[in-house]
Every structure is written in C-alpha cells, then in structure tokens.
N, C-alpha and C positions, 0 to 999 in steps of 0.2 A: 504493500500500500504506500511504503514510503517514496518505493521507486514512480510505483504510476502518477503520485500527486508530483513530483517533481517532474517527472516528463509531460503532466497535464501543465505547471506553471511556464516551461519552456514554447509549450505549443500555444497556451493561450498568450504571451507577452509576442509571437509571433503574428497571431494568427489579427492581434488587435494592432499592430507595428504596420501590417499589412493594409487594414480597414485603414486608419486616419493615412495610409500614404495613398489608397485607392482614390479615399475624397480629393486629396492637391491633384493624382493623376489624369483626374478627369475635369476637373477647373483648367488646368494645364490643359488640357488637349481641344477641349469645347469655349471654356470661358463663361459657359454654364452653368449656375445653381441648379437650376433643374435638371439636367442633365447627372445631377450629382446622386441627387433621388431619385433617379431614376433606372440608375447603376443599382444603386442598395437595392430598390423593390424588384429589376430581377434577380437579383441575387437571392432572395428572399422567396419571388415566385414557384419556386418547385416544390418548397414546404408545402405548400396550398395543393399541388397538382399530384405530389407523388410524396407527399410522407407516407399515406397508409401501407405505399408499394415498399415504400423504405423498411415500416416498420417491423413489415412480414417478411422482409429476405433474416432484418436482423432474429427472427425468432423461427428462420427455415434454416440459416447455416452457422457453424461454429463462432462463438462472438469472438475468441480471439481471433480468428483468423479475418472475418468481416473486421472488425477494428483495425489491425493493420493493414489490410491491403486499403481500406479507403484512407487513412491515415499515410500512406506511398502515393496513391492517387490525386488527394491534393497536395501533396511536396511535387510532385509531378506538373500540376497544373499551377505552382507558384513559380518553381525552375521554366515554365514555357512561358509565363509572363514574365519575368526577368530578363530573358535573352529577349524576347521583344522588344521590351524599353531598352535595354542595351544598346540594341543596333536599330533603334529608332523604329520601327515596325511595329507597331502599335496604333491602331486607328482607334475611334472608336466602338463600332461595329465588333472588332475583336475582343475588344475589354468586355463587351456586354455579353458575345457568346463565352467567354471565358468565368465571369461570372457566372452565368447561368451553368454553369459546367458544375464550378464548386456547390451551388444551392444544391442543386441535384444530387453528388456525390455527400453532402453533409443531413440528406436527407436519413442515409444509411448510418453515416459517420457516429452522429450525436447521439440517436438509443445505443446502438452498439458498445459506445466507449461509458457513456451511464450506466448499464448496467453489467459491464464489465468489472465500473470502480467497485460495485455490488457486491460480486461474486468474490472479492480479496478479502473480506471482513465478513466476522461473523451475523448470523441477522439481525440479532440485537445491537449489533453496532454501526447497520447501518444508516443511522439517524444522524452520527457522528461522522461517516465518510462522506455522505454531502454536504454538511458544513464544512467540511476538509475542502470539498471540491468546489464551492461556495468563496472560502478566502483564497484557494488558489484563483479561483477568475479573477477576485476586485485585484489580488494583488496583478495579477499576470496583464489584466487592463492597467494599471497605473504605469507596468513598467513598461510596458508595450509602446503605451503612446509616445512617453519621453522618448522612449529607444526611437521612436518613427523621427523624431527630429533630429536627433544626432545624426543616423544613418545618412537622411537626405542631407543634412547639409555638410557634412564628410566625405560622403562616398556615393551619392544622387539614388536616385529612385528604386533601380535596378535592384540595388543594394538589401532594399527592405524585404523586397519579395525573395532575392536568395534567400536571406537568413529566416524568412518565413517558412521557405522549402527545408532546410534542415531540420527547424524544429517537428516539422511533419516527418521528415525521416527519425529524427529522432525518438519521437513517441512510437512508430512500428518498428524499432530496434531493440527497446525493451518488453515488447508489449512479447514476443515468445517466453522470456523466462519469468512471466509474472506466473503465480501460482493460486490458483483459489484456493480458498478455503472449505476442508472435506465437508463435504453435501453441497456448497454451490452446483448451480443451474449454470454449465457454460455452452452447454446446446441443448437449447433448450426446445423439448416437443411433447405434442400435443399429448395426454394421458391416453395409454387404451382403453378402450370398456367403451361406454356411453359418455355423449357429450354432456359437458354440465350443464348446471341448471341454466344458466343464461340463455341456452339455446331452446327456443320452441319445439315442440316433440313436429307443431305442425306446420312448423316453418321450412321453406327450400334451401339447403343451402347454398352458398354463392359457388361459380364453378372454380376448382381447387387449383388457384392460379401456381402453389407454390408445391402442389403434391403433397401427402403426410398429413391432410387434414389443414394443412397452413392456410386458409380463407381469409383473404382479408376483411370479408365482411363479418369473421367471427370478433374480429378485433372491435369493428363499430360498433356492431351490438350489443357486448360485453358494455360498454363505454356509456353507450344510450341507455340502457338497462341497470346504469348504477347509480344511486341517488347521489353517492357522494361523490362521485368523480365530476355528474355534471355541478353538481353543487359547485365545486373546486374550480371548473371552468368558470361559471358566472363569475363567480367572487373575482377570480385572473381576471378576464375578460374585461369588467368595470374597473377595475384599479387599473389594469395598461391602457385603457385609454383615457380615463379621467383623472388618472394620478401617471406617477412615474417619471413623464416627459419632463424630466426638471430642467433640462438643459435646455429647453425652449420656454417655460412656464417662468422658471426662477430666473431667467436670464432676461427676460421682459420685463420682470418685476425689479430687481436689482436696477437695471438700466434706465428704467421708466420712473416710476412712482418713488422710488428710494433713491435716486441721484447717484447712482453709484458708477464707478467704469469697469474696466475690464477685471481690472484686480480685486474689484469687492468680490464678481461675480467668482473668480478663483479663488477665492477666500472660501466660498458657499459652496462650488467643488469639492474642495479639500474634506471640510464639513461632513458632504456628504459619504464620499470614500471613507472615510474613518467610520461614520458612524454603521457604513454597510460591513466592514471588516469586524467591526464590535461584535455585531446580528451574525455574522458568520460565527463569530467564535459560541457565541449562545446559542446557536442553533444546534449547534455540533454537539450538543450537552442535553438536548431533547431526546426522551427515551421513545415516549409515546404521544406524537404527534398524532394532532384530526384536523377535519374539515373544518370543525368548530372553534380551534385555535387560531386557524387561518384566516378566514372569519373576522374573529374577536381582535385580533392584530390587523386585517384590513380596514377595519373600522376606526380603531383607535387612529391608524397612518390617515385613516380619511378625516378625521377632527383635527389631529395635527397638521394637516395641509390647510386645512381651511383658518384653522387659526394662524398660520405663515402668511395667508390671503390678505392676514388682518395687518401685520406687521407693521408698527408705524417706524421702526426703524432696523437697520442691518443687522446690529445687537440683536436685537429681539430675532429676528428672523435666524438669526447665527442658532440663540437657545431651541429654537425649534424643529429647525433640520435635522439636531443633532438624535433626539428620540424617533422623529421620521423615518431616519435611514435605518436606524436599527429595527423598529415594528416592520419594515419594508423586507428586510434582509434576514427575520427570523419568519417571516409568513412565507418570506419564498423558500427556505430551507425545508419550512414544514408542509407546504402545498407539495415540492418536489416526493419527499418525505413518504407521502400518500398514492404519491401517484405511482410511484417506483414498486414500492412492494405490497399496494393493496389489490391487483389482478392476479390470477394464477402464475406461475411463473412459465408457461408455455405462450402466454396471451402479453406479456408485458413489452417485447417488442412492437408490435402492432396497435396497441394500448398508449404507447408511446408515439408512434407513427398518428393514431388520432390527435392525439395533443399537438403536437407537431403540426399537424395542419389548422386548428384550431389557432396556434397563436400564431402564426403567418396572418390568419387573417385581423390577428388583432394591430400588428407588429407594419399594416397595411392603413389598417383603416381608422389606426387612431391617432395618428398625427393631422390628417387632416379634419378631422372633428375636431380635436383637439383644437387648431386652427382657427375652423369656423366660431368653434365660442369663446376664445382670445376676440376675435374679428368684433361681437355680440358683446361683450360682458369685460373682454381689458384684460389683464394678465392676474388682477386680483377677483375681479367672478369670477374668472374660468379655475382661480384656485380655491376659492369657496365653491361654488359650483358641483365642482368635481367633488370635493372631500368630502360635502355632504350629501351628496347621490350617492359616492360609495359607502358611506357610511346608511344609509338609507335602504341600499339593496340589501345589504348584510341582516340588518335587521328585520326588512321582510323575511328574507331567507329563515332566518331563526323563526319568526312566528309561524308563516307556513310550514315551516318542518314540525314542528312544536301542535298543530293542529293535526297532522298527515297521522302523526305517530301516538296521539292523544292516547292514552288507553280506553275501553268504556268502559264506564261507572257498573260496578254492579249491583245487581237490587240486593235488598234483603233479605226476602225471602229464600228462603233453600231451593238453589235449582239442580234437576237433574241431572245422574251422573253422567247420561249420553252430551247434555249441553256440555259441560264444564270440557267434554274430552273432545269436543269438538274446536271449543273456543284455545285450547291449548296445543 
C-alpha cells in the first residue's frame, strides 16, 4: 500500500503538471478561452458515452493487469503529445482527438486503479486507504501544478507531458509486484448459482457484451435498485454543481464585493488545500461511513458556503473556508467510502462505470449553471443560493427517507400469529 500510494502521488502530480500545461497549450495554439473548455469537456466526454463499457471490462479482466496496461497507454499517449509539441506538430484538431483518446482510456483506468488500492488493505481498512488516496490527490494537485510552471519555463511545454508519461510508466512498473491482501477480489466474477436479488426473476437480461455473465446492464440496475447509492448520487450531484466550483465562485467574490486581487484570492487557495488535506486525514480514521454522514456533512458544507456568501470581509471569509474544505473533503472520503464497497464485489466495476458516467454529467453541466446564476444573483447569491439548496435537498432527503422506512404502529390488541409472520 505504501508503494501504490507513492506511485499514485507521482502519477497524480503528473497527470495535474499535464492539465494546467494542456490549459497555456491550447491559449497558445487558439488564443481561445473557449476553446480551452472545450478541450476539458472532450476530455471529459467519454465518461458520459463509455464508462459503463469501462466499468465492465474492469470487473470482466484481471485488475492488475487492466490497471497497468491503461496506466502504459496513457504514458503512451502523453510521450505522443510531447514529440508533437517538440517538433511543433500539434494543431488543434490533434490535441482534441488526443484528449478524447485519454477520456476514453481513463474510463477503464480510474475503477481499475480504485479498486485495486482496495484489494492491498484489509476491508476494515478500507475507509483509511481512500483517505490515503484522498491526501495523495490534494497533495499530488498542489505539487503538480507548481511542477507545471517550473517545467514550462525551464525546459517548455514538451517537457510536462514527458514527465507526465513517466509517471504513467511508473505506476505500471510497480503495479506487478503489488500484493493483495489474502481474500481480496483481484478478478473479480460474477457468483455461480442464481443471480441476486437485484435482478428480476422476470426481467430480460441485457445481451452478454463481456461473456461470464459481465452485463453491463446488470451494473445499472444494481445502481437504480439501491436507495443509497442513488441517495449518494443526488446529494454529489447538488453539491458539484451548486457548491464546489470555488475557483470560479470564491474568485468573483474575492475580486468583486471584497476588493481583493490576485493574492487575496491565493490566500483563499491555500485555505482551501489545507483544509481539504485536514478532511483527508479525518476521513482516513472513518470506520463506518453512510449515506447519512455524507448527507449530514453536505449540509453542514452547504450552510458554511452560504455563510462565506455573507462574508463582509477576507478575515471572515478566511475563518470559513477553513471548516468548508474539510466537511467537503470528509463527505467525499465517505460518499467514495460507500460506493467502493457497498455493491457485491463482482458488480463494483461496473457500479463504478455508472458513477462514472453520472459525474461526467455533473462535471459538464454544472459550470455553466453555475454561471447562469452568478449571471442572476452575483457571486454572493449564487453562494447563498447554492448552500442553501444543498442544504435543502439533504434535508428533504432525510425526511423522505424517514417517511419511506417509517415502521407501522401497531395496535393493541393481540394479532394473529399468521399476521405477525407475515409482517416479519
């Protein structure tokens, strides 16, 4: 586990060195903002069109072996954009199908290598290997970015993307002598006997795209069929688009209504990176994560945002980001938490692969919402706004569920013992 979270810190400080040099490369080549988001969202688009395909190859073939060869595959396709920009050969047209190359390839990449981190650690400690995997991201983003500026302005463009392609080599270099741990799931397939219960006795099932039962529609159904997974979507769903985007929300607020300039707003950065590495460290100390924790913390992050909305000054707003990131950074520990190991573990691939397409589509459509009601409401509604819609849904959420599960009262009188064995 120690080896994989270091070769995960190496690949993430690449793979984000990569991102903020993709943004200058395509300003650079177009002179376009649009065009900048426009790169991201294909990069982005194959989540939406082929994670459930993703989800099911990673739960039809070996995960170490699916984890490194996609992990070569894009070291692969960072070394082919590197020699591009090298010898100048890079349009844009190629950037974008090269992108779309990695979206595609990361549709496999990302369950395979999650529940790979799984299978190294006991199960009871797998509540602790995603907060592991958790502070290697915020740290491997922090170092990533800076690395992307030294790089470019040392040794130019090229530069980022090789050292982004090693570190994908380097993660499928360790990734043969990692060792699960006895009883891990490292290929994992469907039970024999009868399907579970998820499945309708009088439902068709979908045609058996992956052979061995591997249906990708067994994955959606599973998905559709469980209160708390979709529970766990809404709650996501509303927090990525009405919270989150702090780097567009807190940076209109900073710069607008607070008078602040670049440095306050790096200030407010910083803030938040620490207090997300904090949430890592507490999350990693959760035995038994629910939906309901996830919940109870998206809520909280939703009053805390709204009360940032309020902010009459930096100060203030400083005090408040700092519990923000951390409610923010122990709800995603714990939503991940739920999602990883509450499916069978034949089904969590493709379980995965739904999620996966689910936040593509949030990861799509909530900046520019987001947008429209900055546009509506200014940088301080859209964070009041937001924080109390999420906090709003949550709380429906609870009372609905609280009504669904209500038990019924029962009388007084003595009922029979056929009733009582029926109701139980």
């Amino acid at each position: 586990m120690r080896w994989w979270s270091f070769a995960n810190f190496v690949s993430n400080a690449g793979t984000w060195m990569q991102l903020t040099v993709q943004n200058l490369l395509v300003l650079q080549i177009t002179g376009s903002a649009a065009a900048t988001g426009l790169s991201l969202s294909v990069q982005a688009a194959p989540g939406l069109l082929m994670g459930l395909v993703g989800g099911a190859a990673v739960d039809r073939f070996p995960r170490k072996l699916t984890a490194a060869v996609s992990q070569a595959l894009l070291g692969a396709v960072a070394f082919t954009t590197a020699f591009l920009v090298a010898f100048d050969q890079l349009s844009l047209g190629v950037l974008m199908a090269l992108a779309a190359v990695t979206g595609l390839i990361a549709t496999v990449d990302g369950p395979a290598c999650a529940l790979l981190g799984n299978d190294l650690v006991r199960p009871e400690d797998v509540p602790s290997a995603i907060g592991v995997g958790s502070l290697v991201h915020s740290a491997g983003r922090l170092v990533g970015a800076a690395l992307a500026g030294i790089a470019v302005g040392f040794l130019g463009t090229a530069a980022a993307y090789a050292a982004n392609g090693v570190s994908f080599l380097f993660v499928a270099a360790v990734i043969p002598f990692l060792r699960p741990v006895a009883g891990a799931v490292s290929r994992t397939r469907a039970p024999s006997g009868p399907a579970p219960s998820s499945d309708a006795p009088d439902a068709p099932d979908a045609p058996d795209t992956f052979g061995d039962g591997m249906t990708v529609r067994e994955g959606l159904r599973f998905f559709a069929r469980r209160p708390r997974l979709v529970g766990l979507a809404v709650i996501s769903g509303v927090s990525s688009v009405f919270g989150r985007n702090y780097g567009l929300t807190l940076a209109v607020l900073v710069t607008g209504p607070l008078a602040g300039g670049a440095g306050a707003f790096g200030t407010v950065s910083t803030v938040l990176a620490v207090g997300g590495i904090a949430g890592a460290v507490l999350g990693a100390r959760l035995r038994r994560p629910s939906v309901r924790l996830v919940g109870v913390l998206a809520a909280a992050g939703g009053l805390l945002q709204a009360a940032a909305g309020l902010s009459p000054s930096l100060a203030v707003l400083l005090v408040l980001v700092l519990p923000m990131a951390v409610a923010e950074s122990v709800s995603d520990t714990a939503g991940t938490t739920v999602l990883q190991t509450d499916p069978p573990a034949h089904l969590r691939g493709r379980v995965l692969g739904v999620w996966g397409s689910i936040r593509t589509v949030w990861s799509l459509a909530g900046p520019p919402a987001l947008g429209l009601l900055m546009e509506l409401a200014g940088a301080r509604g859209a964070l009041v706004a937001g924080g109390l819609a999420i906090a709003a849904v949550v709380l429906a959420g609870h009372v609905l569920h609280g009504r669904t599960v209500r038990p019924v009262s029962l009388r007084t009188e003595p009922q029979p013992v056929p009733a009582l064995g029926t109701a139980a």
